[in-house]
C-alpha positions as CSV (number, residue, x, y, z in Angstrom):
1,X,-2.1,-55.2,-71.5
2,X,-3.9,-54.1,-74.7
3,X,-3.3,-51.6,-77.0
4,X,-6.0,-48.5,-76.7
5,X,-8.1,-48.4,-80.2
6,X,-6.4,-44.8,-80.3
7,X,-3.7,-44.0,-82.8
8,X,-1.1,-42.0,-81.7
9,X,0.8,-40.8,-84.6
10,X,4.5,-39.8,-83.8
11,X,7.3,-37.9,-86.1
12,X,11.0,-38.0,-85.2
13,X,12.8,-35.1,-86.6
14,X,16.6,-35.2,-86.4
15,X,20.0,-36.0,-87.8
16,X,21.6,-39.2,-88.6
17,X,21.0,-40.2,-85.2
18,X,17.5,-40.4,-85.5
19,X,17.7,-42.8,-88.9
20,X,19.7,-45.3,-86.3
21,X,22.8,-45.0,-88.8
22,X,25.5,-47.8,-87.9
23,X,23.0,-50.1,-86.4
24,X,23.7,-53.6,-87.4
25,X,20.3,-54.3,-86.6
26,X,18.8,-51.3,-88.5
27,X,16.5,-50.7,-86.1
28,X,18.0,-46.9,-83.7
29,X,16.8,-46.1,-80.5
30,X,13.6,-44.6,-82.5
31,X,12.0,-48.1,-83.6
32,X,13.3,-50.1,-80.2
33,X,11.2,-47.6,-78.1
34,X,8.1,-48.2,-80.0
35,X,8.0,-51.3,-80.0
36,X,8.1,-51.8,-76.7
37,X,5.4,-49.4,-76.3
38,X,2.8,-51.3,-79.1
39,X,1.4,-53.4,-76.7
40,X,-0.2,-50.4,-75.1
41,X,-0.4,-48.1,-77.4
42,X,-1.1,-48.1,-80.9
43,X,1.2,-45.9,-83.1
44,X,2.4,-45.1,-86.5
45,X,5.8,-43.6,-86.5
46,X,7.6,-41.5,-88.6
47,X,11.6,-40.9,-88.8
48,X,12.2,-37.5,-90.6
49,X,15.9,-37.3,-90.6
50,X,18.7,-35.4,-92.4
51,X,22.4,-36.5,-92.2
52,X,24.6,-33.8,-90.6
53,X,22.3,-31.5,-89.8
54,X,22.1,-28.7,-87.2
55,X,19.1,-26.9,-85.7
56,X,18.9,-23.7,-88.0
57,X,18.5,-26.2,-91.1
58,X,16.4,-28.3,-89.0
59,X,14.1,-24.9,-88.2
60,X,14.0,-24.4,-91.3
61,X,12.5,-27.5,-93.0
62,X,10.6,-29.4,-90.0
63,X,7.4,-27.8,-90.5
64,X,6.7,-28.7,-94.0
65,X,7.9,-32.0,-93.6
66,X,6.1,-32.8,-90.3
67,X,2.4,-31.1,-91.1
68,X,2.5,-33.3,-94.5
69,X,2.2,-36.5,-92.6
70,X,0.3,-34.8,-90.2
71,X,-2.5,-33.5,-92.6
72,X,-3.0,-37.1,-93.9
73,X,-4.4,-38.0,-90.2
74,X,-8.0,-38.4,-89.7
75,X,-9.9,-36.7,-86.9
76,X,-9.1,-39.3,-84.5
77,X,-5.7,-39.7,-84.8
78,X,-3.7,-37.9,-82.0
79,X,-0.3,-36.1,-83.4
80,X,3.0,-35.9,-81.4
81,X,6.7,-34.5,-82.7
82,X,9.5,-35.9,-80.9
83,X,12.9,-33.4,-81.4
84,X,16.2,-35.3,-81.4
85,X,18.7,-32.9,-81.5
86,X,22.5,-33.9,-82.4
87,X,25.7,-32.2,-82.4
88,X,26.2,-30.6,-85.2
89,X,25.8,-27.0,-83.6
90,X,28.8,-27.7,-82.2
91,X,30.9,-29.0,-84.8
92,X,29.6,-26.1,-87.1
93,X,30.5,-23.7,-84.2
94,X,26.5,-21.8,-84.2
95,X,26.2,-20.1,-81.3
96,X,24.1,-21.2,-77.8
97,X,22.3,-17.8,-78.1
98,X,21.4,-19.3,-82.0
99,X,20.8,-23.0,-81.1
100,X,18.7,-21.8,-78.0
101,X,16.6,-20.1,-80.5
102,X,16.2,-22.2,-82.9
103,X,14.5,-24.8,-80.9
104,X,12.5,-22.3,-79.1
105,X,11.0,-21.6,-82.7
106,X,10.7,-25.4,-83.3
107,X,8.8,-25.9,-79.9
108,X,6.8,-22.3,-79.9
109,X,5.2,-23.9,-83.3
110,X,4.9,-27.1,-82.0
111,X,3.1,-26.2,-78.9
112,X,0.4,-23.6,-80.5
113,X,-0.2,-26.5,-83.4
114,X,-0.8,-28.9,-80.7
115,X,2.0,-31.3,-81.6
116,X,2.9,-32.0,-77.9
117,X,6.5,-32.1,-78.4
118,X,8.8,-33.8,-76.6
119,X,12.9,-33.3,-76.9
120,X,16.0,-35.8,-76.8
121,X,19.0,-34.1,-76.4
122,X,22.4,-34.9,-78.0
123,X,24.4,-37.6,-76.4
124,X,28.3,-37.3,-76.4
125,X,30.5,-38.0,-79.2
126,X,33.9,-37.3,-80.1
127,X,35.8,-36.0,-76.7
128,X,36.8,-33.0,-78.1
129,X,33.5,-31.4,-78.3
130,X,32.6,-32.6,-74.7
131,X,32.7,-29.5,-72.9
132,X,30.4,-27.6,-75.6
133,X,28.1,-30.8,-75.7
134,X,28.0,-30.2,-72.2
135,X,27.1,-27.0,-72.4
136,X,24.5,-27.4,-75.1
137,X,22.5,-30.2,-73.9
138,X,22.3,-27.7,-71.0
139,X,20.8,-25.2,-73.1
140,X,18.5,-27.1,-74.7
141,X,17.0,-28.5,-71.5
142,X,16.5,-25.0,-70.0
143,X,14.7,-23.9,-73.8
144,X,12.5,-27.2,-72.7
145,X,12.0,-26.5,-69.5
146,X,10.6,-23.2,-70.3
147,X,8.3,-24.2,-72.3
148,X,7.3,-27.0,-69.7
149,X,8.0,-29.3,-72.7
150,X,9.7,-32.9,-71.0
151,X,13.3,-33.0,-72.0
152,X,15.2,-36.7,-72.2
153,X,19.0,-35.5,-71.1
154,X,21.4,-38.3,-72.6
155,X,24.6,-36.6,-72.7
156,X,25.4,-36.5,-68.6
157,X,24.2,-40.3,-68.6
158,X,26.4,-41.2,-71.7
159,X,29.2,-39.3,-70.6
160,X,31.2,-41.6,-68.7
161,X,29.0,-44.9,-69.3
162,X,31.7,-48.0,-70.4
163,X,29.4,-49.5,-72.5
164,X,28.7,-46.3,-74.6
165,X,32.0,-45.8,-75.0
166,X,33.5,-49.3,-75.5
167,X,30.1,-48.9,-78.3
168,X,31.4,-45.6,-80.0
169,X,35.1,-47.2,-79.9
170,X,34.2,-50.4,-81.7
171,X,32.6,-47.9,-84.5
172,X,35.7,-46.3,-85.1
173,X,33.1,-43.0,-85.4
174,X,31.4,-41.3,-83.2
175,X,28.2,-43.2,-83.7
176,X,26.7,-45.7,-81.5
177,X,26.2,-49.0,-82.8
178,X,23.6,-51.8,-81.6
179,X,24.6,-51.3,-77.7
180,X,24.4,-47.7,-77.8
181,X,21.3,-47.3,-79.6
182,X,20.1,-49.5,-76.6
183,X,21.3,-47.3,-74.1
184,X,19.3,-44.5,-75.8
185,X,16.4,-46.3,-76.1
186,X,16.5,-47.0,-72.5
187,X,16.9,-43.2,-71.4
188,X,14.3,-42.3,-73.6
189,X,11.8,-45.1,-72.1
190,X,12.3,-44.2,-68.6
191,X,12.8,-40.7,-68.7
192,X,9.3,-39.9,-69.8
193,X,8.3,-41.3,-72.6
194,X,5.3,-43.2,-70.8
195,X,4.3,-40.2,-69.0
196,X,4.5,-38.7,-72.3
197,X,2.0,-41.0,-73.8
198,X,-0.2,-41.1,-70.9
199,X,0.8,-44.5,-70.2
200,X,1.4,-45.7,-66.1
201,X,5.0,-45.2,-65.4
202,X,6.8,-48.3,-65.1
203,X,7.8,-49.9,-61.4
């Protein structure tokens, strides 16, 4: 199958996570899903990413950021933000009632700019945060779901999967590395992206 002569032009706004930091390969679960998407749709994509960030700094500097590369589109270009959200809420201890809000700011401006966004949530980390990660990606998917934006949940599929954590183990951090960046990629692909895109959902 051909790409459409359409160019979809996507920005990723996010933390480290985003950038694919601790890939061997460089590449994150950002460039892996688009490039298995090429073949059917053309897109430019963006990465806007800042290490260590949580979602009141990210509220705070995604618009600029985003409508710049946004601006420089032509008429025919269509425009979608993706929102990966990490977990730095929880290490800097905000609230839910202020993380809740500050992606329903991110999306209410999305959505009435016409930015279609779509919303990975944070996958699990270090144990001790579990139970608030828990609880957050919660959070976030109900802020989504509201706004009938589609939600990719990755920290109940992460949670217990042996791969991911033999991935974040072998890191020493609690950063995936080549195998866990696949495993996002995967989630994202199939829980969907396609549909996202307007492309036939996968058999």
């Amino acid at each position: 199958m051909t790409a459409t002569s359409d160019l979809v032009r996507i920005c990723v706004i996010g933390d480290e996570l985003v950038a694919g930091a601790g890939d061997p390969r460089a590449l994150g679960w950002t460039s892996r899903v688009v490039a298995r998407t090429l073949g059917e749709r053309n897109i430019e994509l963006f990465t806007l990413a800042v290490p260590r960030e949580n979602t009141t700094n990210l509220a705070n500097r995604w618009q600029e950021e985003v409508q710049r590369r946004f601006t420089a589109s032509d008429d025919a270009t269509q425009t979608r933000l993706v929102i990966a959200l990490g977990r730095q809420d929880v290490k800097d201890s905000l609230s839910l009632a202020r993380s809740r809000l500050n992606l329903a700011n991110i999306l209410d401006v999305a959505i009435a700019e016409g930015m279609a966004p779509l919303v990975v949530g944070p996958p699990p980390g270090d144990a001790f945060y579990a139970t608030s990660l828990k609880e957050l990606s919660t959070a976030f998917q109900d802020v989504a779901a509201r706004r009938r934006a589609p939600y990719v949940e990755l920290f109940g599929p992460l949670e217990h999967h042996e791969q991911w954590l033999d991935d974040l183990a072998a890191s020493g951090t609690d950063m995936p590395q080549q195998a866990g960046y696949g495993l996002i990629a995967w989630l994202v692909l199939h829980s969907g992206w396609r549909r996202w895109l307007s492309l036939p959902e996968d058999e």
